[in-house]
N, C-alpha and C positions, 0 to 999 in steps of 0.2 A: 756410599753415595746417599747422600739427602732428601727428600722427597716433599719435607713438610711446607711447603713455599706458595704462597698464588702470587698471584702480580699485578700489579694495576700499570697502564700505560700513562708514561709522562716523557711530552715531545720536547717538554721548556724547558729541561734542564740545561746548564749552559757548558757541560761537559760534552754534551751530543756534538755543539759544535767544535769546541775547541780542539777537541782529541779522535772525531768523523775522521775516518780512513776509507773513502770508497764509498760512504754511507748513508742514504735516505734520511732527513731530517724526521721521517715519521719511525724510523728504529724505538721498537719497548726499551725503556732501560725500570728494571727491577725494584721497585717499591717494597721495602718488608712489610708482611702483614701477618696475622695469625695463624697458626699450625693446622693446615687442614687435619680434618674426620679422621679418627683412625681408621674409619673402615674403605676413607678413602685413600690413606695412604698403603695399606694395605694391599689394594685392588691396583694401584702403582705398581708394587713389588711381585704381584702374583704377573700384570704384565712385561714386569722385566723378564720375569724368568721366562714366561713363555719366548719370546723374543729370542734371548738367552740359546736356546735350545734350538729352532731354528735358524739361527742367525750365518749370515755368509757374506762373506766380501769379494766385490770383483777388483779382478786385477787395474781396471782404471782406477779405481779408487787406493790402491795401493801407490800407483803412481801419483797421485794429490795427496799422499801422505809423506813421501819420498821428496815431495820437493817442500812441506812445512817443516821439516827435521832436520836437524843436523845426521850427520850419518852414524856417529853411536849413538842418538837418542832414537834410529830409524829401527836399528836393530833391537833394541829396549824393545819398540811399539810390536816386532814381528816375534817378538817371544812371549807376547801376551796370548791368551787364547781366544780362537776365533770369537766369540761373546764378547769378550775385553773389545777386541779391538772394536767391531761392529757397535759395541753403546761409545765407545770414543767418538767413531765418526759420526754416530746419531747425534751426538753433543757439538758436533763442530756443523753440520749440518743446519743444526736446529738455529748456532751465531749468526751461521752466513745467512740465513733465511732473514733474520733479522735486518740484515742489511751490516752487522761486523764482518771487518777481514784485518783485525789487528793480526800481526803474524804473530807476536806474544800469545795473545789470548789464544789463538791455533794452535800452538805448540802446544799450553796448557791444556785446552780442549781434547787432545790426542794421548797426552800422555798422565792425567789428572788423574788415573790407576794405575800406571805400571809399577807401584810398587805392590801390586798385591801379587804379583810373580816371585818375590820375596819367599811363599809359601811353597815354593819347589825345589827351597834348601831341607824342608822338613821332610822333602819326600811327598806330602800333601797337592794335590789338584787342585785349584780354589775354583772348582765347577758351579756353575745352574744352583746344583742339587745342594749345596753347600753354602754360596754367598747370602741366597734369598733367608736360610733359616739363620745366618748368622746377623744379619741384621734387624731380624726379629729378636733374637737375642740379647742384640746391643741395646735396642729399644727398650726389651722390658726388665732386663736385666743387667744392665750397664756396670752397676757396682761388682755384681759378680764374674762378671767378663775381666773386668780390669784386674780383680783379684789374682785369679786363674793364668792370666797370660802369663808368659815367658817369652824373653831378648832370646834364648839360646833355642837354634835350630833342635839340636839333640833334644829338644823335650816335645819331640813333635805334635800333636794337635793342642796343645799349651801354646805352642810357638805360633801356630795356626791362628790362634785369637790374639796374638800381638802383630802379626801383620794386619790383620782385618784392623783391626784400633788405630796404628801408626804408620798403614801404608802412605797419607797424604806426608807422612817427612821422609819415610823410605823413599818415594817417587823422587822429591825433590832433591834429595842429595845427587840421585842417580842422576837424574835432569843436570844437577848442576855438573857431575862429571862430566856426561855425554855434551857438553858444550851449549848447552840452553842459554838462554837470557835471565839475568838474574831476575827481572820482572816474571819470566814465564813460572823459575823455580819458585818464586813467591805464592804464585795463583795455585800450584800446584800443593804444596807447603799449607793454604790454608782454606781450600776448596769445600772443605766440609761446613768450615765456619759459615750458619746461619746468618745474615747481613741481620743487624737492628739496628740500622740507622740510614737515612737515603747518601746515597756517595758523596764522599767530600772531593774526590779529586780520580784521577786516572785509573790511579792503582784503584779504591774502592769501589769503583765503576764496573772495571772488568773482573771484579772476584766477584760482584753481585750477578753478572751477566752469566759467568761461567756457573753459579751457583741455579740461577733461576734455568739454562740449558742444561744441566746435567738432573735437577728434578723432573725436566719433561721428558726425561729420558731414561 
């Protein structure tokens, strides 16, 4: 998950109205801008984790996950761990706040990590204690992460740093089995990709939005 993003508000875009499902003409839509502070993306990540650790979901809000999924993409979302799921719904949360209720963009919002349950073929937990240092890792050591990973379970914490790297196309295939919309596998598919351009149409609209909601979260 991405953090590096601010945003500026801009109400005149002419996608606000065209592609508005439910939604307040005054909705942020996502402006790229420069990569915030490292020490303020940092202080991001040290609050995920805290979150991370306390985090809990009540059962009403299972039932408002239960009706945005299909039912194998339901069971996807209940094998993720309580963490997973809790920053899902912080990100779907943080849409609807906005005033989005695409049900695409929902879907995507919920399930825009369940491939990182991937890493319980290795045997591996992708816990708290684990995600936060591996994203520091990917940060400052990208090239040697990529080196490092392995496709095959059997090389377990190898296999660990190729889920972390390729869980947005792991998610999405699963998404596309479990009956998704191909739009939603799309968002999911390219979730991490930083936006550097303002949106040209629907689909680049709702990958900025899920991108600028899953940094505040």
């Amino acid at each position: 998950m991405s953090i590096d993003i601010d945003i500026d508000i801009n109400t005149s875009s002419p996608l606000s109205r065209a592609y508005a499902n439910r939604r307040p003409h005054t909705s942020p839509i996502p402006v790229p801008q420069r990569k915030a502070l490292l020490p303020v993306r940092i202080f991001w990540r040290i609050r995920q984790f805290v979150r991370g650790v306390v985090a809990h979901v009540d059962p009403d809000e299972m039932l408002e996950v239960s009706r945005a999924l299909p039912k194998g993409a339901l069971s996807r979302f209940c094998e993720m761990p309580l963490d997973g799921q809790r920053h899902s719904l912080n990100v779907l949360y943080s849409l609807q706040a906005a005033g989005w209720h695409d049900p695409d963009l929902a879907a995507a919002a919920l399930l825009h990590d369940v491939g990182k349950v991937a890493g319980d073929e290795a045997g591996i937990f992708l816990s708290p204690w684990l995600r936060g240092p591996l994203v520091l890792l990917d940060t400052f050591f990208s090239a040697w992460m990529k080196a490092l990973a392995s496709d095959a379970p059997t090389d377990g914490w190898r296999y660990l740093l190729h889920v972390h790297r390729q869980h947005p196309a792991i998610g999405a295939a699963w998404a596309a089995a479990d009956g998704c919309s191909e739009l939603t596998c799309w968002l999911i598919a390219h979730h991490q990709n930083r936006p550097d351009h303002k949106p040209l149409d629907k689909r680049e609209e709702l990958l900025a939005l899920l991108y600028w909601a899953d940094s505040r979260n």
